[in-house]
N, CA, C and O atoms as a CHARMM CRD file, in Angstrom:
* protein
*
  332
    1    1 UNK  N     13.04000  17.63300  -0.02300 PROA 1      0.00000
    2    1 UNK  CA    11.81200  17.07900  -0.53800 PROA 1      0.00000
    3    1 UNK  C     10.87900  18.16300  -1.06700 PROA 1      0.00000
    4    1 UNK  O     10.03500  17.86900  -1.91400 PROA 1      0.00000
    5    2 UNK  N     10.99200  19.32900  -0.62900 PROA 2      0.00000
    6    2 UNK  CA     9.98000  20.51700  -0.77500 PROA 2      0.00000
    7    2 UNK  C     10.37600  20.62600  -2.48200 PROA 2      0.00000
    8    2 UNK  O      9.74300  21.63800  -2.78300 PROA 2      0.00000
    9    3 UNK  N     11.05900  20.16100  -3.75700 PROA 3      0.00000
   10    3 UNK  CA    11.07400  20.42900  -4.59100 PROA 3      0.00000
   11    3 UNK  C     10.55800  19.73600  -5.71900 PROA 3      0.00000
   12    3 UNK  O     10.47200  19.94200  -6.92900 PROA 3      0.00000
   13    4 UNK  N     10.07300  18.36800  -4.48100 PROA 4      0.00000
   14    4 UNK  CA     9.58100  17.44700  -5.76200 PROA 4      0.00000
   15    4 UNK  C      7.91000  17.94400  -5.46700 PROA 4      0.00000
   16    4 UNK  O      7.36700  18.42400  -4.47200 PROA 4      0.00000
   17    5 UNK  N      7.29300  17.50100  -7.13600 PROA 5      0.00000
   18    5 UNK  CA     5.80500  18.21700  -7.47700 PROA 5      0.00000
   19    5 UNK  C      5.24100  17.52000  -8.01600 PROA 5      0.00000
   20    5 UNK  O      4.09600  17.86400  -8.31100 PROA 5      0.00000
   21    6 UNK  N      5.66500  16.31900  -8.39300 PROA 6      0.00000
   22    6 UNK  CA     4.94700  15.27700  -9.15200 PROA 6      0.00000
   23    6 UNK  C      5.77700  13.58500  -8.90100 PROA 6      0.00000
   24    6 UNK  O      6.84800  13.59300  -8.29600 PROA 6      0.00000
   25    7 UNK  N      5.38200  12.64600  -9.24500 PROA 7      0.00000
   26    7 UNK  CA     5.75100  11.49000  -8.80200 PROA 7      0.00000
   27    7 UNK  C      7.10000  10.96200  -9.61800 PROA 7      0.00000
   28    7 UNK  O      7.12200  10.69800 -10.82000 PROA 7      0.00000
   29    8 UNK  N      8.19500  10.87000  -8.71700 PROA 8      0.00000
   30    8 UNK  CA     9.49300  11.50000  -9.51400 PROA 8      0.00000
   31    8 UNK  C     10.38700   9.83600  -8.92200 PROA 8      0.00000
   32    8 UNK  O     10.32000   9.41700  -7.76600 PROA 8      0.00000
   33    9 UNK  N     11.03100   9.26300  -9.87900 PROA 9      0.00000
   34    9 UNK  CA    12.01700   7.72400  -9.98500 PROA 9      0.00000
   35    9 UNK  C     13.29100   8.12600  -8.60300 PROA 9      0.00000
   36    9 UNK  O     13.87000   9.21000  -8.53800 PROA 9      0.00000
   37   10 UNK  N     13.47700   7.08400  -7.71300 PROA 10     0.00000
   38   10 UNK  CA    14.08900   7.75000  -6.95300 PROA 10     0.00000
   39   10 UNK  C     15.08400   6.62500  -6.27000 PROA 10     0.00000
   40   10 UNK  O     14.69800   5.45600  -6.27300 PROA 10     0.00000
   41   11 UNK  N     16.47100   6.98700  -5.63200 PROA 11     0.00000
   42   11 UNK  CA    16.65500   5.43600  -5.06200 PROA 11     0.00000
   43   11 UNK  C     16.61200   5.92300  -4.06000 PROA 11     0.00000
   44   11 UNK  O     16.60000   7.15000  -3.97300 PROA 11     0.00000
   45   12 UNK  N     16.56500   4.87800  -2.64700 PROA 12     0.00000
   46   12 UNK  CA    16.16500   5.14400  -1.49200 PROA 12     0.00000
   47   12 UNK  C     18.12300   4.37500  -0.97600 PROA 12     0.00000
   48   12 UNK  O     18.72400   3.34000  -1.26600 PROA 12     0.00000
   49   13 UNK  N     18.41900   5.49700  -0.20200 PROA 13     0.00000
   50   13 UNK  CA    19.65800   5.04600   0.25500 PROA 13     0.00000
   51   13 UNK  C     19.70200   5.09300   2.04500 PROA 13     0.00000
   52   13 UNK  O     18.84400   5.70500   2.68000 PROA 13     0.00000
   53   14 UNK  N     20.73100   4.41700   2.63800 PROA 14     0.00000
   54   14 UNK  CA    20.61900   4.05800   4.11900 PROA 14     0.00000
   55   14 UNK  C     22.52400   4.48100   4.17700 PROA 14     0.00000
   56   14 UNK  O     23.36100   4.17400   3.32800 PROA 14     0.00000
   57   15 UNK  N     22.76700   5.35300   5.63500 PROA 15     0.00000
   58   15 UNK  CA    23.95000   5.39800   5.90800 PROA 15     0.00000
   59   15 UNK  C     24.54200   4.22000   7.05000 PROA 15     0.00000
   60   15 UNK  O     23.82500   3.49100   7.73600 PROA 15     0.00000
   61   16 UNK  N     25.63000   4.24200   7.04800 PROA 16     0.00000
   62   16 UNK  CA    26.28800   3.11800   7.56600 PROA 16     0.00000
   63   16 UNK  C     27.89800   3.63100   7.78000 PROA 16     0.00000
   64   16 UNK  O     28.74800   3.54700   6.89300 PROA 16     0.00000
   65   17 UNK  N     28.16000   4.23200   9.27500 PROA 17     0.00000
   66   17 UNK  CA    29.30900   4.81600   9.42700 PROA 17     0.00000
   67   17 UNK  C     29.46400   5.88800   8.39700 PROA 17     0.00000
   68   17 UNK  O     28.42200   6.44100   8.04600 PROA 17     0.00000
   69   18 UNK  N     30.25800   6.16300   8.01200 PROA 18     0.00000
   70   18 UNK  CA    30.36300   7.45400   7.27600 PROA 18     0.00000
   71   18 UNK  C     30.84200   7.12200   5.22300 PROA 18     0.00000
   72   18 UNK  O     31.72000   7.50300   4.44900 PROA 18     0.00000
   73   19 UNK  N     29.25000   5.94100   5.14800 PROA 19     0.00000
   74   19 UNK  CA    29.50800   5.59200   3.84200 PROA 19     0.00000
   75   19 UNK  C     27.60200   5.62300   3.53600 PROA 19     0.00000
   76   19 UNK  O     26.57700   5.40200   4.18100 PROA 19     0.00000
   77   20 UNK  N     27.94500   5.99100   2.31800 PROA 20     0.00000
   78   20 UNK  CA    26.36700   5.68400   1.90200 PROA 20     0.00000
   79   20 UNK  C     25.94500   4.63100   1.28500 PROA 20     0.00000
   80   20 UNK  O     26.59200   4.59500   0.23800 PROA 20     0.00000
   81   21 UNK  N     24.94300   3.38800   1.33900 PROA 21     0.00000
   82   21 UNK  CA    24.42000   2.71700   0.61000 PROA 21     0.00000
   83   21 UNK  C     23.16900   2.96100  -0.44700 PROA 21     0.00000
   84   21 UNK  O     22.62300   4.02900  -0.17200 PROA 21     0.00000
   85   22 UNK  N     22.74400   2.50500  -1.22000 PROA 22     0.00000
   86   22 UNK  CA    21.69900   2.29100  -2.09000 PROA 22     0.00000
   87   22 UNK  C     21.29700   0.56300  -1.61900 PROA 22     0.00000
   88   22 UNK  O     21.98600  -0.45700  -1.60000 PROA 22     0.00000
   89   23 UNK  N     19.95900   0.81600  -1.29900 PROA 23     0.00000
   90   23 UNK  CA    18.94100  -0.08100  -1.05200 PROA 23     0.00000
   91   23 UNK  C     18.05800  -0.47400  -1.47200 PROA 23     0.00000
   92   23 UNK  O     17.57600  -1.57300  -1.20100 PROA 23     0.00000
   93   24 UNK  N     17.58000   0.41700  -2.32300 PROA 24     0.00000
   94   24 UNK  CA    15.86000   0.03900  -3.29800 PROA 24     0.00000
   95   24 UNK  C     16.00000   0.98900  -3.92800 PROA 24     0.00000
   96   24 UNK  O     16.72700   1.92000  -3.58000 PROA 24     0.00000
   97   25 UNK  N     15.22300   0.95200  -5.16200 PROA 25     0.00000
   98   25 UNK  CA    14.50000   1.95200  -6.14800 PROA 25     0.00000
   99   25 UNK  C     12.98100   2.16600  -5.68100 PROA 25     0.00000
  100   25 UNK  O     12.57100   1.49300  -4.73600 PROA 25     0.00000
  101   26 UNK  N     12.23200   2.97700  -6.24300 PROA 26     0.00000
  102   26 UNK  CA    10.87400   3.78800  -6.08900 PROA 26     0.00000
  103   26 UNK  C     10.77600   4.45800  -6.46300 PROA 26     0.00000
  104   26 UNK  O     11.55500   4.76100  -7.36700 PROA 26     0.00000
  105   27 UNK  N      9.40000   5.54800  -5.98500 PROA 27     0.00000
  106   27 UNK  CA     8.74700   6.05200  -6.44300 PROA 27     0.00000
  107   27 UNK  C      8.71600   6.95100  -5.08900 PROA 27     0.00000
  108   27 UNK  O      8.30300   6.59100  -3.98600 PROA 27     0.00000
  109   28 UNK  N      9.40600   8.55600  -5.55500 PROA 28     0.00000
  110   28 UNK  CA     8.55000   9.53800  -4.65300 PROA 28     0.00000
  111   28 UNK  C      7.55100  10.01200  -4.32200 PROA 28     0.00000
  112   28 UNK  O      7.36100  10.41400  -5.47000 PROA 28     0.00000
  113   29 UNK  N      6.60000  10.39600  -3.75000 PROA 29     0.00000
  114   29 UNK  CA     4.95100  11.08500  -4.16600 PROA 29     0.00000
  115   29 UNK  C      5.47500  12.64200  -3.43200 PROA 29     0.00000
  116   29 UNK  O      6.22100  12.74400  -2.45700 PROA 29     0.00000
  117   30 UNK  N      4.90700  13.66200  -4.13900 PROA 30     0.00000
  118   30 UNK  CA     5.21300  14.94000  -3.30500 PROA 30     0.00000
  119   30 UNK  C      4.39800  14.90100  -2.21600 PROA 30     0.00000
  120   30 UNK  O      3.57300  14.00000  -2.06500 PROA 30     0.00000
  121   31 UNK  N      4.54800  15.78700  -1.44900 PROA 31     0.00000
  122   31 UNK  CA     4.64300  15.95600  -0.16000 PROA 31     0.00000
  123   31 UNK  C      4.17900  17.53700   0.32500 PROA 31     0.00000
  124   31 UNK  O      4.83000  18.54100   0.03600 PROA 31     0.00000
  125   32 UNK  N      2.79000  17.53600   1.20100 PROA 32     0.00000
  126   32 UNK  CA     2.51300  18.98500   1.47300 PROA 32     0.00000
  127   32 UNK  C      2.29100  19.01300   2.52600 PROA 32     0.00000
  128   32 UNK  O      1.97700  17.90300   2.95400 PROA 32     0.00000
  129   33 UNK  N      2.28800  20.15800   3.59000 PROA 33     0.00000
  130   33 UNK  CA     2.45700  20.09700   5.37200 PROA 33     0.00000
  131   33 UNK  C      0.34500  20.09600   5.22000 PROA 33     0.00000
  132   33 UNK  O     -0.62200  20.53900   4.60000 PROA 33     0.00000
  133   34 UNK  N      0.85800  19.11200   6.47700 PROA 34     0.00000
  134   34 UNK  CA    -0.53000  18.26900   6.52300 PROA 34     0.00000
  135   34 UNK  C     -0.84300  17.59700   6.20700 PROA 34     0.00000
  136   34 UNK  O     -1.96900  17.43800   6.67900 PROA 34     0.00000
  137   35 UNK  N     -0.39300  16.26300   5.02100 PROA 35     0.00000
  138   35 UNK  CA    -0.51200  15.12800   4.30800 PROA 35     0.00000
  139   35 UNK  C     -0.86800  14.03000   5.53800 PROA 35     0.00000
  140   35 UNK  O      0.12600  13.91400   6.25500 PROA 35     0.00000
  141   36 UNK  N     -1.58100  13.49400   5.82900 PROA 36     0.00000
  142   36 UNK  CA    -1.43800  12.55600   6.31300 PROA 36     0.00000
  143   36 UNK  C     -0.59600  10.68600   5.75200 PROA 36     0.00000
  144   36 UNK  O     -0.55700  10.41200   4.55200 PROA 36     0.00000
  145   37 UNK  N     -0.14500   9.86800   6.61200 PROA 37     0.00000
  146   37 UNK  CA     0.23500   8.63300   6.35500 PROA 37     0.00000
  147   37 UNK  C     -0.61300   7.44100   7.12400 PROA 37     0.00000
  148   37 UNK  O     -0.20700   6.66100   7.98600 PROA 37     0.00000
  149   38 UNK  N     -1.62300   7.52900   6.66400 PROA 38     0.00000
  150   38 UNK  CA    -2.19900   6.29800   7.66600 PROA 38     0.00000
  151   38 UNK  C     -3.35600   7.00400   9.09000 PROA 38     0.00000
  152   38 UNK  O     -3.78800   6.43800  10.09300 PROA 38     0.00000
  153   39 UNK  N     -3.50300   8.08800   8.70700 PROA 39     0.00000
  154   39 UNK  CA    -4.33800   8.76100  10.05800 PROA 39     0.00000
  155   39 UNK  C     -3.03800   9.84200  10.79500 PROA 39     0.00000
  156   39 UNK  O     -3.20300  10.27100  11.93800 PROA 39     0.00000
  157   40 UNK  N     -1.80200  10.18600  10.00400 PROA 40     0.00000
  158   40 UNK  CA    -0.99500  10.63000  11.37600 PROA 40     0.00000
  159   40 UNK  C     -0.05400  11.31900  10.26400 PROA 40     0.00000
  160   40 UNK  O      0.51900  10.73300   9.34600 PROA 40     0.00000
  161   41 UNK  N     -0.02200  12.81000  10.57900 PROA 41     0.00000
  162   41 UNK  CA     0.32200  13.81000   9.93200 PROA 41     0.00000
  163   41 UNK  C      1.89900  12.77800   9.55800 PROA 41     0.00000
  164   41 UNK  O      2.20600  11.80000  10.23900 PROA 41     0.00000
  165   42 UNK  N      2.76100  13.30300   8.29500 PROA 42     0.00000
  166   42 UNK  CA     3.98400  12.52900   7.59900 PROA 42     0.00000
  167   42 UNK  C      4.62200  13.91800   8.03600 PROA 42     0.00000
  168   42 UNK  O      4.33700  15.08600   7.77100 PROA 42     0.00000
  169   43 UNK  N      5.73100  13.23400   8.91600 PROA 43     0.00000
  170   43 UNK  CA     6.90500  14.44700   9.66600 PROA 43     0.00000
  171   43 UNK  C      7.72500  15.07800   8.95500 PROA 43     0.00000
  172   43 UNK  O      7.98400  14.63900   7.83500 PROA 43     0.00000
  173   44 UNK  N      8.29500  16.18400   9.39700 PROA 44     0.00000
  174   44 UNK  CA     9.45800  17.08300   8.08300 PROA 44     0.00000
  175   44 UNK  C     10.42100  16.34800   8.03300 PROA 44     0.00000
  176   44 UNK  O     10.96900  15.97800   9.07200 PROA 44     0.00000
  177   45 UNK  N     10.84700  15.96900   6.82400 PROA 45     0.00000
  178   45 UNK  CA    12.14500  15.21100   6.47100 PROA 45     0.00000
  179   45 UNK  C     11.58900  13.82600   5.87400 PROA 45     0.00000
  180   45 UNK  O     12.25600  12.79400   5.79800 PROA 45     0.00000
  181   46 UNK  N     10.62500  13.93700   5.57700 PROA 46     0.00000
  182   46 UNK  CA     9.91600  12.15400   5.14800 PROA 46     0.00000
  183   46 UNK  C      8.61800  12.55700   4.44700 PROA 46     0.00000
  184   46 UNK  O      7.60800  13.15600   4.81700 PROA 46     0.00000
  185   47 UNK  N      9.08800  11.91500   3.10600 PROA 47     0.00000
  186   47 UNK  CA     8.46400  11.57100   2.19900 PROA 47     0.00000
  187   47 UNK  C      7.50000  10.27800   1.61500 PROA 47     0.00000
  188   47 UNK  O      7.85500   9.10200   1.69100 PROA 47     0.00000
  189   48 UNK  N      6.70700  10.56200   1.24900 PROA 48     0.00000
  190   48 UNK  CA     5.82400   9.13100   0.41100 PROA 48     0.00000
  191   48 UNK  C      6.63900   8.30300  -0.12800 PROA 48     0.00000
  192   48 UNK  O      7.34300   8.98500  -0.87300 PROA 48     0.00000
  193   49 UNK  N      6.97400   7.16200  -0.19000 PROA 49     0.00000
  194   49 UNK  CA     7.75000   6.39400  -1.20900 PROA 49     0.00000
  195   49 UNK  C      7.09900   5.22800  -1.11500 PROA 49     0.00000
  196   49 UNK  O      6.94300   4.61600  -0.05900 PROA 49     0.00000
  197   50 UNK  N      6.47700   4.68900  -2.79400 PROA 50     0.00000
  198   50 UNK  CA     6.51900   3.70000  -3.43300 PROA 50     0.00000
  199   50 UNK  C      7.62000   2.79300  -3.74100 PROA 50     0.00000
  200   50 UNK  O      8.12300   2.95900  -4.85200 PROA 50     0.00000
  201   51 UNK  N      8.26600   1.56800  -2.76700 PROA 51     0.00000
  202   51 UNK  CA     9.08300   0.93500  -3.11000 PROA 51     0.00000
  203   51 UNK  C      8.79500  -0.36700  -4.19300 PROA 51     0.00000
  204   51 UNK  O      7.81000  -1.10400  -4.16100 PROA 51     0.00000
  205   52 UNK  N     10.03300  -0.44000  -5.24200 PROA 52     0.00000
  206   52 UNK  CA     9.71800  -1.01500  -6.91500 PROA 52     0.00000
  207   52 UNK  C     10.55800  -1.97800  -6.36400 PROA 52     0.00000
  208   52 UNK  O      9.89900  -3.01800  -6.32300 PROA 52     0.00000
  209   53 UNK  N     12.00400  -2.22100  -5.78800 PROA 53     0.00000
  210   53 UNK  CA    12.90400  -3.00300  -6.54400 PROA 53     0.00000
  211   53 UNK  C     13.85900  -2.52600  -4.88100 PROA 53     0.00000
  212   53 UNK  O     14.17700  -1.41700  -4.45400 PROA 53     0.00000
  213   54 UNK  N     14.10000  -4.09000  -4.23800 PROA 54     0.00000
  214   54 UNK  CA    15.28300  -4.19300  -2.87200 PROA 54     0.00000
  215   54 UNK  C     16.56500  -4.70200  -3.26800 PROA 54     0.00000
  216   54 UNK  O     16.89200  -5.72400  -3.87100 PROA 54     0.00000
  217   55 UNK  N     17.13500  -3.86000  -2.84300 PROA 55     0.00000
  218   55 UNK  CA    19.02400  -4.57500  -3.51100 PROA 55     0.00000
  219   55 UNK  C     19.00200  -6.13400  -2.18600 PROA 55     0.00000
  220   55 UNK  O     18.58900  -6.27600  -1.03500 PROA 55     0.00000
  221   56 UNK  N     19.64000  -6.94400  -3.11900 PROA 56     0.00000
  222   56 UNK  CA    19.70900  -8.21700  -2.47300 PROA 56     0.00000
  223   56 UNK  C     20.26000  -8.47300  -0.65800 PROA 56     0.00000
  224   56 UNK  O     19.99500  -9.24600   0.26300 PROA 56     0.00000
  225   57 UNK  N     21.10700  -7.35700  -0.89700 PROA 57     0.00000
  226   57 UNK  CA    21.97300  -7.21100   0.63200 PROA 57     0.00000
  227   57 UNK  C     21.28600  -6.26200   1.36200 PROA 57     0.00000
  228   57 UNK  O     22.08600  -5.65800   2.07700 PROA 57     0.00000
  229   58 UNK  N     20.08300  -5.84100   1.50600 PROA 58     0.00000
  230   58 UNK  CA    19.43900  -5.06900   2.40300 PROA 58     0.00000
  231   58 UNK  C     17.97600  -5.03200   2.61400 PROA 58     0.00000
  232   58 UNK  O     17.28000  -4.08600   2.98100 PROA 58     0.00000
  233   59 UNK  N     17.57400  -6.50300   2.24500 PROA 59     0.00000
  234   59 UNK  CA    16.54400  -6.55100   2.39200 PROA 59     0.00000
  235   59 UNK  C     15.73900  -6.88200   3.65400 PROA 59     0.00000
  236   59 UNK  O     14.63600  -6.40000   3.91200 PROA 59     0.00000
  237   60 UNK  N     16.29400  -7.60500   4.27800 PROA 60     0.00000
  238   60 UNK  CA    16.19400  -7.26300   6.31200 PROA 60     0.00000
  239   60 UNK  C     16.30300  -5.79400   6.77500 PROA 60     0.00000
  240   60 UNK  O     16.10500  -5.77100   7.99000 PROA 60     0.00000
  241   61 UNK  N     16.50400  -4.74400   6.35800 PROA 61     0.00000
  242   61 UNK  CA    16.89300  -3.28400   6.95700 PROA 61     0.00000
  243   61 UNK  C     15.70400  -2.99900   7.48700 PROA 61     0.00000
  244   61 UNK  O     14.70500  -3.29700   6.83200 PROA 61     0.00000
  245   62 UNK  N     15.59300  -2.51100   8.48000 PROA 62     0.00000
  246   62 UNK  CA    14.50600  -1.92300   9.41700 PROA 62     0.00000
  247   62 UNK  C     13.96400  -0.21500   9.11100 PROA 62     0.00000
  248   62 UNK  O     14.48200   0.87100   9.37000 PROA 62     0.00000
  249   63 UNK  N     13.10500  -0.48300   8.66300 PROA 63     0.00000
  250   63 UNK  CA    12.28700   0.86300   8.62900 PROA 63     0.00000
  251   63 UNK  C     12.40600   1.28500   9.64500 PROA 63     0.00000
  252   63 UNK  O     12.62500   0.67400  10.69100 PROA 63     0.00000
  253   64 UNK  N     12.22000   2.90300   9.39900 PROA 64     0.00000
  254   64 UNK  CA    12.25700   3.96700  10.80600 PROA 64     0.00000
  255   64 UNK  C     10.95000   3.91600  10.97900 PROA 64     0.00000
  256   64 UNK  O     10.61100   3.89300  12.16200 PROA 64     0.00000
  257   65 UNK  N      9.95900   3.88700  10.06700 PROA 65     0.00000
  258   65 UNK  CA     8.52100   3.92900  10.54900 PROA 65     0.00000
  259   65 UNK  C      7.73800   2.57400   9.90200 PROA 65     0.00000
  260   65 UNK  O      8.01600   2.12600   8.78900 PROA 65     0.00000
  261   66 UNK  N      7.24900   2.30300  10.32700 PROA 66     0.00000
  262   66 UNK  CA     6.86100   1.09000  10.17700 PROA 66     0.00000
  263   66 UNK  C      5.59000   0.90300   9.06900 PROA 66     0.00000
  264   66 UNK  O      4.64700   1.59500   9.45100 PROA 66     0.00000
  265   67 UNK  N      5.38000   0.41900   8.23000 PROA 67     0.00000
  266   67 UNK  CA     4.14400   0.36900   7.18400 PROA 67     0.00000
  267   67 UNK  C      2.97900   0.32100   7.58400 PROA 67     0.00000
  268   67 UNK  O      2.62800  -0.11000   8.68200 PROA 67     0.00000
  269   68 UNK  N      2.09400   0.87200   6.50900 PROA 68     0.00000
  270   68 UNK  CA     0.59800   1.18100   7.01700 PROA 68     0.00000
  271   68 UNK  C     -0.01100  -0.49500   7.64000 PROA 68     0.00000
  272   68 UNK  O     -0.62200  -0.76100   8.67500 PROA 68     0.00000
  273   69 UNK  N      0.33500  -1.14400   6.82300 PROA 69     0.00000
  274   69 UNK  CA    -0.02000  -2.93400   7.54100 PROA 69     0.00000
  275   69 UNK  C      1.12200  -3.06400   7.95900 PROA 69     0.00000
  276   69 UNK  O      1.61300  -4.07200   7.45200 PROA 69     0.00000
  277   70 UNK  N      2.04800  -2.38900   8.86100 PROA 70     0.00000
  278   70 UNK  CA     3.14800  -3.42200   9.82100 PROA 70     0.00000
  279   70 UNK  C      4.00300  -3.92300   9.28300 PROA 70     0.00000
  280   70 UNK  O      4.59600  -4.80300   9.90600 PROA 70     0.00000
  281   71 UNK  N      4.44000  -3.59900   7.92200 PROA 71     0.00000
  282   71 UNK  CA     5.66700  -4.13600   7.37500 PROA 71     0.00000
  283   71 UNK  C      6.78300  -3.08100   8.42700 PROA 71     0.00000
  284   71 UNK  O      6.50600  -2.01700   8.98200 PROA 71     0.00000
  285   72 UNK  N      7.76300  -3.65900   8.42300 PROA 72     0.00000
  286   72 UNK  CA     8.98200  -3.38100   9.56700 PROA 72     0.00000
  287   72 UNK  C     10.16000  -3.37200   8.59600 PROA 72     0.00000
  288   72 UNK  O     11.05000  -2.52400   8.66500 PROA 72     0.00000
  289   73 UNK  N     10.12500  -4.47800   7.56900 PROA 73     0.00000
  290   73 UNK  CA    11.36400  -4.84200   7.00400 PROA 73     0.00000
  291   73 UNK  C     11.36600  -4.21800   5.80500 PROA 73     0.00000
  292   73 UNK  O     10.25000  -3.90900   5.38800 PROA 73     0.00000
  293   74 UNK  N     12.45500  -3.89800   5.01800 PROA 74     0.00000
  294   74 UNK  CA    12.37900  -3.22700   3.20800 PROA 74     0.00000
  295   74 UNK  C     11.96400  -3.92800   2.61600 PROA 74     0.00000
  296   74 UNK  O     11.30300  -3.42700   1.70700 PROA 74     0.00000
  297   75 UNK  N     11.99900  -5.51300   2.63000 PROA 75     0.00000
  298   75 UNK  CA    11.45600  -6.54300   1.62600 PROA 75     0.00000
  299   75 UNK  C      9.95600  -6.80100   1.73600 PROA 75     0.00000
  300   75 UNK  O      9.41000  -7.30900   0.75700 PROA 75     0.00000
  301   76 UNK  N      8.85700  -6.36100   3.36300 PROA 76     0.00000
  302   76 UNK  CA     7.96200  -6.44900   2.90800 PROA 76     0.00000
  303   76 UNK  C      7.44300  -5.51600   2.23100 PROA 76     0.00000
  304   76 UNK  O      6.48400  -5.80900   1.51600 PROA 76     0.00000
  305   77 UNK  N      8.06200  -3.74700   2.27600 PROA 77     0.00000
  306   77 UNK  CA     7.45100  -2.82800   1.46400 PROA 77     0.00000
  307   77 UNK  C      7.07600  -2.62100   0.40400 PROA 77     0.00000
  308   77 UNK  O      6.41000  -1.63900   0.07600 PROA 77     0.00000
  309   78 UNK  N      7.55200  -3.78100  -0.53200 PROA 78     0.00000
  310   78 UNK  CA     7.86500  -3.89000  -2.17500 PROA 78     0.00000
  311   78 UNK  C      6.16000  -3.88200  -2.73400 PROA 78     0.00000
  312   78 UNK  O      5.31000  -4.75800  -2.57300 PROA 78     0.00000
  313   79 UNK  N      6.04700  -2.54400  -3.43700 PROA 79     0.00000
  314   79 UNK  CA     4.54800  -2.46800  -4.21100 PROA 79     0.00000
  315   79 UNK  C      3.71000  -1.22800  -2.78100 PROA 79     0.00000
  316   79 UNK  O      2.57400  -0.76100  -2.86800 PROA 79     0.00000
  317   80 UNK  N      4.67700  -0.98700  -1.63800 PROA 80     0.00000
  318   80 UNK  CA     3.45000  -0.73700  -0.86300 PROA 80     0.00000
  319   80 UNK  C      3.92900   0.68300  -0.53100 PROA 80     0.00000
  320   80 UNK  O      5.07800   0.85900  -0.93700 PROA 80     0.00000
  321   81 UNK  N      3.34700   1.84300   0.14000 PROA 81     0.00000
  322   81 UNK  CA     4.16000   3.21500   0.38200 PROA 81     0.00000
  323   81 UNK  C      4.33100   3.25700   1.78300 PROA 81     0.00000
  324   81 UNK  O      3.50800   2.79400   2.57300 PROA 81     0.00000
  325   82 UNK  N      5.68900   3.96000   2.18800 PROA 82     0.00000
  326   82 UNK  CA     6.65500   3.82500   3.09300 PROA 82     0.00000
  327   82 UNK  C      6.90200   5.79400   3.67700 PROA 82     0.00000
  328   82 UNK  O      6.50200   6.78400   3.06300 PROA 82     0.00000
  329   83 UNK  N      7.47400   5.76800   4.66400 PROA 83     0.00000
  330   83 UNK  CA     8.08700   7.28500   4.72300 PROA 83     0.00000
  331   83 UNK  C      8.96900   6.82500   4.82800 PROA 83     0.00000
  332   83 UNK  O     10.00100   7.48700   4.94200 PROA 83     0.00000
């Protein structure tokens, strides 16, 4: 993540045994130590993401962190930013 510098088209993928999926499209935002997400510093390895667009088969998937209003699921994130 330390290479993105500006707000860069991105897909957001999820592993599953030793295969990778694609789940949504978005929007990266860069990322600087100390950024906050909601009141609470954004941890190394996690980025801002603007989610655009949920692939049909993964739209129940459970966020690792949960949205600034409590979205949990990928389908409520759509329009909203995520780590």
């Amino acid at each position: 993540m330390d290479e993105i510098t500006q707000r860069t088209p991105c897909e957001l993928q999820t592993a599953f045994k030793n295969l990778m999926f694609m789940v949504a499209h978005g929007t990266v935002m860069p990322t600087n130590p100390g950024d906050l997400y909601h009141g609470q510093e954004i941890s190394a390895g996690y980025a801002r993401v603007s989610v655009e667009e949920v692939s049909n088969d993964w739209k129940t998937l459970e966020l690792d962190i949960s949205g600034g209003d409590g979205e949990r699921m990928l389908v409520e994130a759509i329009h909203v930013y995520i780590l």
